[in-house]
C-alpha positions as CSV (number, residue, x, y, z in Angstrom):
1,X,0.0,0.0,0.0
2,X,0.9,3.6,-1.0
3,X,2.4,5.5,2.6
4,X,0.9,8.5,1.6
5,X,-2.5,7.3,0.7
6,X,-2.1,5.1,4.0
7,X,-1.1,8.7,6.2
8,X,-4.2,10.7,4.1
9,X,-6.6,7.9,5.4
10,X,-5.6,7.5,8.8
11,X,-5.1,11.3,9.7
12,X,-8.7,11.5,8.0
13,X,-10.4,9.2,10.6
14,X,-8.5,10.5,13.3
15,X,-9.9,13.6,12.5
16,X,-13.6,12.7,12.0
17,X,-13.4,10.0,15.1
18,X,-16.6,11.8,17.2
19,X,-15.5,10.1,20.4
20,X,-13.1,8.5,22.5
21,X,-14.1,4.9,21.8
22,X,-14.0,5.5,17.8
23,X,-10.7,6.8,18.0
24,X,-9.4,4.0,20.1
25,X,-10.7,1.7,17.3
26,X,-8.2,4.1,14.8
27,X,-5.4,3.2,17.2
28,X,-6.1,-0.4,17.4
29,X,-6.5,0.0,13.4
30,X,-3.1,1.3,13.1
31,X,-0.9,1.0,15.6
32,X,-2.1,-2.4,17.6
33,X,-0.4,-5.6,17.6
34,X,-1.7,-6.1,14.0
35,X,-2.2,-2.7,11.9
36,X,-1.4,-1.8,9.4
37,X,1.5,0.6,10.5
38,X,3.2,-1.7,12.8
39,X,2.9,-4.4,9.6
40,X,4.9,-2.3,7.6
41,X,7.5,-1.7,10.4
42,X,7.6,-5.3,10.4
43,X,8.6,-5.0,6.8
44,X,11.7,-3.6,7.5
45,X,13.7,-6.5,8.9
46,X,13.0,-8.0,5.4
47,X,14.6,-5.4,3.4
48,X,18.1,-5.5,2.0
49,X,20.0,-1.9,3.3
50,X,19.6,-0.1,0.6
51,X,15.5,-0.5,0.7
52,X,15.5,-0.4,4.4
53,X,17.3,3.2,4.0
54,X,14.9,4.4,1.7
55,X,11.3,3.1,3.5
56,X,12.4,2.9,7.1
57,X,12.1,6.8,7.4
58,X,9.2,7.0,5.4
59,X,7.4,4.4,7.8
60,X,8.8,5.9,10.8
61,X,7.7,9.5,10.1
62,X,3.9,7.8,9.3
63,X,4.0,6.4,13.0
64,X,5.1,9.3,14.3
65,X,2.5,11.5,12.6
66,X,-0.6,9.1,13.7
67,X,0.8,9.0,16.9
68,X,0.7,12.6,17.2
69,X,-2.3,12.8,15.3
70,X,-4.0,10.5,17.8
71,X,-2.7,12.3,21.2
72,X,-3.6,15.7,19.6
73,X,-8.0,14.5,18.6
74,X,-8.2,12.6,22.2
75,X,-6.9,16.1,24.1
76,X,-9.4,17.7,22.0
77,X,-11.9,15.3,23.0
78,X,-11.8,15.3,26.7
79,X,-11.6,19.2,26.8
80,X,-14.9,19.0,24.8
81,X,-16.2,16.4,27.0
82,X,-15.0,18.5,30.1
83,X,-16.7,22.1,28.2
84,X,-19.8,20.3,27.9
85,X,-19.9,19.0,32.2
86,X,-19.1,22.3,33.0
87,X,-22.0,23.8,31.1
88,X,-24.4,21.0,32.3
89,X,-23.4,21.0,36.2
90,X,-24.5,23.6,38.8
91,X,-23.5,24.3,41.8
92,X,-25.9,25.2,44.5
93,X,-23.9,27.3,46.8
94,X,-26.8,28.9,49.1
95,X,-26.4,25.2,51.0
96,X,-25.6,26.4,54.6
97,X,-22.2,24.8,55.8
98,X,-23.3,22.7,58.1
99,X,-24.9,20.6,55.6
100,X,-21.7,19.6,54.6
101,X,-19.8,16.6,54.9
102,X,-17.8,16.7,57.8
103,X,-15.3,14.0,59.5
104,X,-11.3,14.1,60.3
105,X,-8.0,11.6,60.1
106,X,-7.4,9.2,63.0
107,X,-4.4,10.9,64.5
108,X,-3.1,6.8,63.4
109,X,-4.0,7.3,59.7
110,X,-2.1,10.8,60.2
111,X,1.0,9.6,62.0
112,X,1.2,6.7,59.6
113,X,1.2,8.8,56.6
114,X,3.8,10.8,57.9
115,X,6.0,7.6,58.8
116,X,5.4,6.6,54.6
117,X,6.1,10.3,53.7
118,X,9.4,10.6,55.8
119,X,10.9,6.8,54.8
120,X,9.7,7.3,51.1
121,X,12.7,10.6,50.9
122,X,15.1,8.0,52.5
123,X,14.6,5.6,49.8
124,X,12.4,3.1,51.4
125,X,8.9,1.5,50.4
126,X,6.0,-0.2,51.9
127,X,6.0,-3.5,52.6
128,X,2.6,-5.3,53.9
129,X,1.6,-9.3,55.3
130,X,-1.1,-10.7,56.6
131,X,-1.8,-10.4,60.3
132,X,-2.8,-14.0,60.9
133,X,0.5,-15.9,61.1
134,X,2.2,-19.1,61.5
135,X,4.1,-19.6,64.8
136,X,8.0,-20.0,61.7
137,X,7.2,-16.2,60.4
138,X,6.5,-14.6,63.9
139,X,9.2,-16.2,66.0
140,X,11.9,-19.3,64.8
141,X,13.0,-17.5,61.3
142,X,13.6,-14.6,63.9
143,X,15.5,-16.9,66.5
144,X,13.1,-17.1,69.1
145,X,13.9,-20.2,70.8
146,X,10.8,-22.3,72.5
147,X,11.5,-21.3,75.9
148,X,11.5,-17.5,75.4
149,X,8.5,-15.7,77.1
150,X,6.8,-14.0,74.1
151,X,5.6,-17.5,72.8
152,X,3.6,-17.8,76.6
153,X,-0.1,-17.5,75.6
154,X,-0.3,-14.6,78.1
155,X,1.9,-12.3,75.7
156,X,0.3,-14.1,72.1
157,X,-3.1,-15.2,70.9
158,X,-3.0,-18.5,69.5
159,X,-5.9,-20.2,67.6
160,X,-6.8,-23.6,67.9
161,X,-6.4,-25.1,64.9
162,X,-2.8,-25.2,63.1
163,X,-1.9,-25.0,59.5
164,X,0.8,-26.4,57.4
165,X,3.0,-24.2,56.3
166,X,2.7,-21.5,53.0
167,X,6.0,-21.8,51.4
168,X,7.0,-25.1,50.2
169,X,10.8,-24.4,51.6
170,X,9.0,-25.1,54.9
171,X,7.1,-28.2,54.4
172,X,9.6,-30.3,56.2
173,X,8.2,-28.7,59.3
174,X,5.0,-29.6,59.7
175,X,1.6,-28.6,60.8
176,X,2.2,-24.7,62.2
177,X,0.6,-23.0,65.3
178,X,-1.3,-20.2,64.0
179,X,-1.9,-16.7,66.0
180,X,-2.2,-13.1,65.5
181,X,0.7,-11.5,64.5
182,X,2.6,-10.0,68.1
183,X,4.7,-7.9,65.7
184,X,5.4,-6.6,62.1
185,X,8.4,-8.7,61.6
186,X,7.0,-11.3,60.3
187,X,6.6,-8.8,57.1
188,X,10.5,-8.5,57.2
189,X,10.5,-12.2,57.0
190,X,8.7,-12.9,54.1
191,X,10.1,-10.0,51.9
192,X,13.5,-11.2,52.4
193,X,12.7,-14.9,51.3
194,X,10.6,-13.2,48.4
195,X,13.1,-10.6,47.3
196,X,16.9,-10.7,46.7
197,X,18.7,-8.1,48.5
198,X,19.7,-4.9,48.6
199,X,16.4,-4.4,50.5
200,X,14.8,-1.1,52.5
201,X,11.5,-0.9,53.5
202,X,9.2,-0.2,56.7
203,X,5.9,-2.2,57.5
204,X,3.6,-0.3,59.4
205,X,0.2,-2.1,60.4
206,X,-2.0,-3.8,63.3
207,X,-0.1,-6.2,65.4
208,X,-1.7,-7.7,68.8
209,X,-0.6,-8.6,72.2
210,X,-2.4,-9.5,75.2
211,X,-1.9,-6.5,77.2
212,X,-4.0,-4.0,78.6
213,X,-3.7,-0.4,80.3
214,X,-3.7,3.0,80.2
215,X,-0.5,2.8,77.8
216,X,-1.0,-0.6,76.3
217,X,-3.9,-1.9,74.3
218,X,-4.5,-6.0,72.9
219,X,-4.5,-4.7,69.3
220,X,-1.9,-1.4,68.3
221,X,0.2,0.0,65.8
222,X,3.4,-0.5,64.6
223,X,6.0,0.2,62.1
224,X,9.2,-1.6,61.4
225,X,12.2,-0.8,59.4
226,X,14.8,-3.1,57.5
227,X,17.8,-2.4,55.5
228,X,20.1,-5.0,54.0
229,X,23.0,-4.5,52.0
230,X,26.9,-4.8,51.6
231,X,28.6,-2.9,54.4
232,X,25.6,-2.1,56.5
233,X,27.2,-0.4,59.8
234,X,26.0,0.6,63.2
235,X,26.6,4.2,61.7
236,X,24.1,3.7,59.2
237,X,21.3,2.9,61.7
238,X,22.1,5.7,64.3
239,X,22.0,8.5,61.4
240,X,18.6,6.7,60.1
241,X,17.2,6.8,63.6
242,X,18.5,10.7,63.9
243,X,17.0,11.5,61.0
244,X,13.8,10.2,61.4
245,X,13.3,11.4,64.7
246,X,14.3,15.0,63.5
247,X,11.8,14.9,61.0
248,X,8.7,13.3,62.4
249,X,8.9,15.9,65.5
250,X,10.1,18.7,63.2
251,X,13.2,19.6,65.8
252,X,16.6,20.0,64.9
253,X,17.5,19.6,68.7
254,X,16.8,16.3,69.1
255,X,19.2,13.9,70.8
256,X,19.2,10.3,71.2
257,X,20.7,8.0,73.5
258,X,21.5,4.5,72.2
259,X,21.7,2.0,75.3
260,X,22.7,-1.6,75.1
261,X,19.8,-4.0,75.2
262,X,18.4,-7.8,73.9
263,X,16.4,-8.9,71.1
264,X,16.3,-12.5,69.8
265,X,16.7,-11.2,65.9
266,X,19.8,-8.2,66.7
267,X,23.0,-8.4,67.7
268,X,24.3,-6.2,68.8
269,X,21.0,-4.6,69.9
270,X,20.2,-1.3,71.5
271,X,17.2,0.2,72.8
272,X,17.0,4.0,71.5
273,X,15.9,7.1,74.1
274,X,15.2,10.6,73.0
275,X,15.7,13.8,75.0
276,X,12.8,15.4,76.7
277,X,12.4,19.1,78.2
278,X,9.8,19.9,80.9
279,X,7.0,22.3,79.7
280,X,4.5,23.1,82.3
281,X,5.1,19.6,83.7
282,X,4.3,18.1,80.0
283,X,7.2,16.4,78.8
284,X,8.3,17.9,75.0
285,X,10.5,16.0,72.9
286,X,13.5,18.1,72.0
287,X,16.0,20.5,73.5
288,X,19.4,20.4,73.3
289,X,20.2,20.2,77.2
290,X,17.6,17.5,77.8
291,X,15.9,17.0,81.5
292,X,14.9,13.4,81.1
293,X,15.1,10.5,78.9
294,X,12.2,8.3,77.3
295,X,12.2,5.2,75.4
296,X,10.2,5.0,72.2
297,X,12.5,2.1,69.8
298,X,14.1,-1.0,70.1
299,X,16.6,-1.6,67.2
300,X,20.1,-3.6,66.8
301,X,21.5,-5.4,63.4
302,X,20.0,-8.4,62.2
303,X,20.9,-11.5,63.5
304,X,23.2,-13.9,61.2
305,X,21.0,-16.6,61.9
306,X,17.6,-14.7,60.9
307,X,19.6,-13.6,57.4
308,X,20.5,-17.6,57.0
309,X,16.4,-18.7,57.7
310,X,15.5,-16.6,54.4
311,X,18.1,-17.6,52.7
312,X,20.8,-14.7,52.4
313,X,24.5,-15.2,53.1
314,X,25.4,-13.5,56.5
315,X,28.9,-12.9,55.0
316,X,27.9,-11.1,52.1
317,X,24.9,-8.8,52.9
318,X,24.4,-7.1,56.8
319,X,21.7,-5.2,58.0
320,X,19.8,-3.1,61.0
321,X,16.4,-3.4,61.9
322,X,14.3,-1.0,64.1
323,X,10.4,-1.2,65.9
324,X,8.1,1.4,67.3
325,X,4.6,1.6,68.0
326,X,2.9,4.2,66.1
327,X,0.1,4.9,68.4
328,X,2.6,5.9,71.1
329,X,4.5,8.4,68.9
330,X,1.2,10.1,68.2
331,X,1.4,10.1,71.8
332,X,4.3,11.9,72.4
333,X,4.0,14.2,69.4
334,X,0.3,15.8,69.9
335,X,0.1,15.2,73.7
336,X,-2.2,12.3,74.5
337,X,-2.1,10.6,77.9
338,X,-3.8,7.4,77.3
339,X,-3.5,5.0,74.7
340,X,-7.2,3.7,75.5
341,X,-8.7,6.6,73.6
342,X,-7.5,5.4,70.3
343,X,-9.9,3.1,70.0
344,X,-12.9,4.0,72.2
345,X,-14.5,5.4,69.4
346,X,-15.6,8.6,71.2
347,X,-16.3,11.6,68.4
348,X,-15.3,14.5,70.7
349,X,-11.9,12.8,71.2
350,X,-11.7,12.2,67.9
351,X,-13.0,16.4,66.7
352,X,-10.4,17.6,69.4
353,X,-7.4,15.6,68.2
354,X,-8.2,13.9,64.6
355,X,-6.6,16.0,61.8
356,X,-8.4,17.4,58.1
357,X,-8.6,15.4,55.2
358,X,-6.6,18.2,53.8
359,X,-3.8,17.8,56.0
360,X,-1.5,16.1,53.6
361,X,1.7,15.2,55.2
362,X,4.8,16.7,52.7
363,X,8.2,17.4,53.6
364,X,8.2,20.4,52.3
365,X,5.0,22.0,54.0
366,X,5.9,19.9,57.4
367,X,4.9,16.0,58.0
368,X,2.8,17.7,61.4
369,X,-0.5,19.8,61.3
């Protein structure tokens, strides 16, 4: 077929298609798996160099013209299609305000969003898993022996029934206890079997403990963070922590205090304070000359042996790890005294602390309201 009849009838439909589905159809008709453009640019492979030389920028400059063509009618579409809305909508805008919708972000939801906004600048991603576990993702791949207390059903809700295992690396070990997920690690877990390092992410989400009082709850929040690569320090953590801190509380005076401490799946592990200052006898995060200390992480590098249970080579690739719960940073940040309130559902709690839809956590405008 003639390429300039072929460009002359194409560029014609494109220019009468009346709507967006007819001109899809002129797409398909051209450039889809089997138009007639990309048939000719199939053409070319056959050619000897001469030809090729002579037809391959002749077919190239058709594509690109019904390309173009194509983008150009569909903008010229929807800005007809969004004229023709506009003239057909109203807006009644004698409705009083209170008939408006009204309703504000869990101070969670908010403090959650700022977490994702605040790891996403330092690289990392979301990871997710389910909360219903086997007993091999929430303790032995992270070297919790039998004997240690979180396995006690006073600390963990168990069901009664077991499962065999997802994966089919695990089949060897038989029917698992199943319980509710006492921790977000179990999401470190299976995105190191599931994804080759380098790795950095944080899992936030619902873990549950039994545990009840005015600062602990059967059912809170968490977030975890993971980082594995080649020549993963102690240095690298502590400036991770700094930063993150500095940022969520929007102080430059923050100071942390890294103690030595013991988790199963670290070692070395540390258990990570941050300065307060006394403010009318409210504790405020911050200050450079700090009057107290309080705890809000526990963090440490990964254990060799959890690295060798999914599979990675302890002498290749190292890593830190760090938990906190979420719902007591919203604590500390916005000045709540009991974690209770979270989830009593009460709508004047909620008005006096919850946050607009609007406020949108950005680094740039301030991750806080």
């Amino acid at each position: 077929m003639d390429i300039e009849s072929l460009q002359s009838d194409l560029l014609g439909a494109i220019d009468a298609a009346s709507d967006a589905a007819s001109l899809e159809a002129i797409r398909v008709r051209a450039l889809g798996k089997s138009g007639e453009v990309t048939g000719l640019l199939k053409t070319l492979g056959a050619m000897l160099p001469e030809q090729r030389q002579a037809e391959g920028p002749r077919i190239h400059g058709l594509r690109e013209a019904v390309t173009s063509a194509i983008a150009e009618r569909k903008a010229a579409l929807e800005g007809a299609a969004l004229e023709a809305r506009l003239a057909s909508e109203t807006l009644d805008l004698s409705l009083p305000v209170s008939a408006g919708p009204s309703g504000s972000i869990h101070p969670v939801s908010q403090v959650m969003d700022e977490l994702a906004e605040i790891f996403a600048d330092l690289g990392f991603t979301v990871a997710t898993g389910p909360e219903i576990e086997d007993d091999w993702h929430n303790f032995t791949a992270l070297n919790i022996p039998e004997t240690h207390p979180a396995r006690a059903m006073h600390d963990t809700f168990y069901f009664d029934r077991t499962d065999a295992p997802a994966d089919d690396q695990s089949a060897s070990r038989g029917a698992q206890k199943m319980l509710l997920r006492t921790h977000t690690s179990p999401v470190q877990i299976r995105t190191m079997k599931e994804t080759p390092p380098p790795l950095r992410i944080i899992a936030p989400g619902r873990v549950y403990r039994s545990d009840s009082d005015a600062t602990h709850t059967p059912m809170f929040h968490q977030v975890e963070g993971l980082v594995i690569d080649k020549g993963i320090t102690l240095g690298h953590l502590k400036w991770t922590l700094e930063t993150f801190v500095k940022a969520f509380f929007e102080r430059d005076d923050i100071v942390l205090r890294l103690r030595p401490s013991y988790f199963p799946f670290t070692e070395p592990s540390m258990e990570v304070d941050v300065g307060y200052t006394l403010d009318k006898g409210r504790r405020v995060v911050g200050g450079a000359q700090p009057d107290g200390w309080m705890e809000i992480l526990g963090s440490g590098m990964v254990h060799r042996n959890v690295l060798r249970a999914c599979g990675i080579d302890p002498e290749e690739w190292q890593g830190f790890a760090f938990g906190c719960g979420i719902d007591r940073l919203a604590m500390l940040k916005y000045g709540m005294d009991d974690l209770r309130a979270f989830f009593d559902g009460d709508l004047r709690w909620l008005r006096h602390y919850g946050f607009a839809a609007l406020d949108v956590p950005t680094l740039s405008g301030g991750v806080g309201a």
